[in-house]
C-alpha positions in Angstrom: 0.0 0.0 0.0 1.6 3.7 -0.5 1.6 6.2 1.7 -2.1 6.9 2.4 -1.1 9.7 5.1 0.6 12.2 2.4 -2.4 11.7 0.2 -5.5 13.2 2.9 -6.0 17.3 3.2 -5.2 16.8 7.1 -2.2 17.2 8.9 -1.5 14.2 10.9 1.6 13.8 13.9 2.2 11.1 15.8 4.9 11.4 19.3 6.2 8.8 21.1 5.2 8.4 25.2 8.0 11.6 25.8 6.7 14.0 23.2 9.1 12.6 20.6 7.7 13.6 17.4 8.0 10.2 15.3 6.0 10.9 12.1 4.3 13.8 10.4 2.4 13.6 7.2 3.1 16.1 4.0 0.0 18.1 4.9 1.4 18.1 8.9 5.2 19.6 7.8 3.6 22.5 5.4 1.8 23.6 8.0 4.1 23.3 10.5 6.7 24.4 7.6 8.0 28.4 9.7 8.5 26.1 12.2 11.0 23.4 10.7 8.3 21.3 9.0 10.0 17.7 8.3 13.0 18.1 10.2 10.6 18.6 13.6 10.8 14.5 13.1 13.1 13.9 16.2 12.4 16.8 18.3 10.2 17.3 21.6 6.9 18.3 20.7 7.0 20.1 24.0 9.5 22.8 22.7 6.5 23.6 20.1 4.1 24.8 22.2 3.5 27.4 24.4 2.1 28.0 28.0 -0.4 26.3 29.1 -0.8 23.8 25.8 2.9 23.0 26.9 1.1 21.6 30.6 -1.7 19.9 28.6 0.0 18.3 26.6 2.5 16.7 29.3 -0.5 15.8 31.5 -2.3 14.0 28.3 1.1 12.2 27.7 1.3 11.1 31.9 -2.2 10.1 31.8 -3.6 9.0 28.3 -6.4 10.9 27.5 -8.5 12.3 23.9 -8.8 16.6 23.7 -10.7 17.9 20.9 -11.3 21.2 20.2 -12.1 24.0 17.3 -10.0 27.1 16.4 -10.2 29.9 14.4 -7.1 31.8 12.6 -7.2 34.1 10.1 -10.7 33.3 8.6 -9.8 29.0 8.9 -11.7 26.8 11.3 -9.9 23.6 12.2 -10.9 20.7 14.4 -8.4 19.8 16.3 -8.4 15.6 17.4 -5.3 14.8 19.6 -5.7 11.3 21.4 -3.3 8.0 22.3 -2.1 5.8 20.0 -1.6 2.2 21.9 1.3 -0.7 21.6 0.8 -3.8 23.1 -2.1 -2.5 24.9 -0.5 0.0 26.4 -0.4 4.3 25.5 2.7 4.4 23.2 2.3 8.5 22.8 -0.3 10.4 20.9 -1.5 11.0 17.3 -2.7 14.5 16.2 -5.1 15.0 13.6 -5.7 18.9 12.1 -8.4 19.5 9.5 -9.8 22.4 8.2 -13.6 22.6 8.0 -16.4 24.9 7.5 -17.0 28.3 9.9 -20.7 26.6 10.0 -21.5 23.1 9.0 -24.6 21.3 9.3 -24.7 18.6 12.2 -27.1 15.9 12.3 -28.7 13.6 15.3 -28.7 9.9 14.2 -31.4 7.6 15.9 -31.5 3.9 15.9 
């Protein structure tokens, strides 16, 4: 199979259980690009981020949890997805998933 992850309009990193960044997908490095894009591979994810999503992020990576949120910059909405990845059972780090969607977008209730 080829590389499925360069080939989606969302940015997708995965770090290790320290913040490690392991992987980043195309669409992850050009947006991360002012900051190092690809060559982040290797570095603390911690040193990326600020006060207080610096403290979240350590707490998520001591106790495995999913955050999702919405933000708005410059005119773009994104939904941000960050939750754990597991190996052998057990949380390995944590995968972030960045898309951009619409300011408004319909939302529907499925019933049974």
């Amino acid at each position: 199979m080829e590389n499925w992850k360069d080939g989606v309009n969302f940015a997708i990193t995965v770090c290790d259980a320290e913040g490690k960044i392991l992987e980043m997908n195309g669409k992850a490095a050009a947006t991360f690009a002012k900051s190092g894009g690809g060559s982040l591979i290797g570095k603390s994810l911690l040193d990326c981020h600020p006060e207080p999503a610096r403290s979240k992020l350590k707490k998520m990576l001591a106790e495995p949890y999913t955050n999702a949120y919405t933000i708005e910059k410059n005119g773009v909405k994104k939904l941000i997805y960050q939750a754990p990845w597991l190996k052998d059972g057990q949380p390995a780090g944590l995968v972030e998933l960045s898309m951009e969607i619409p300011l408004e977008m319909p939302h529907f209730v499925r019933k049974p």
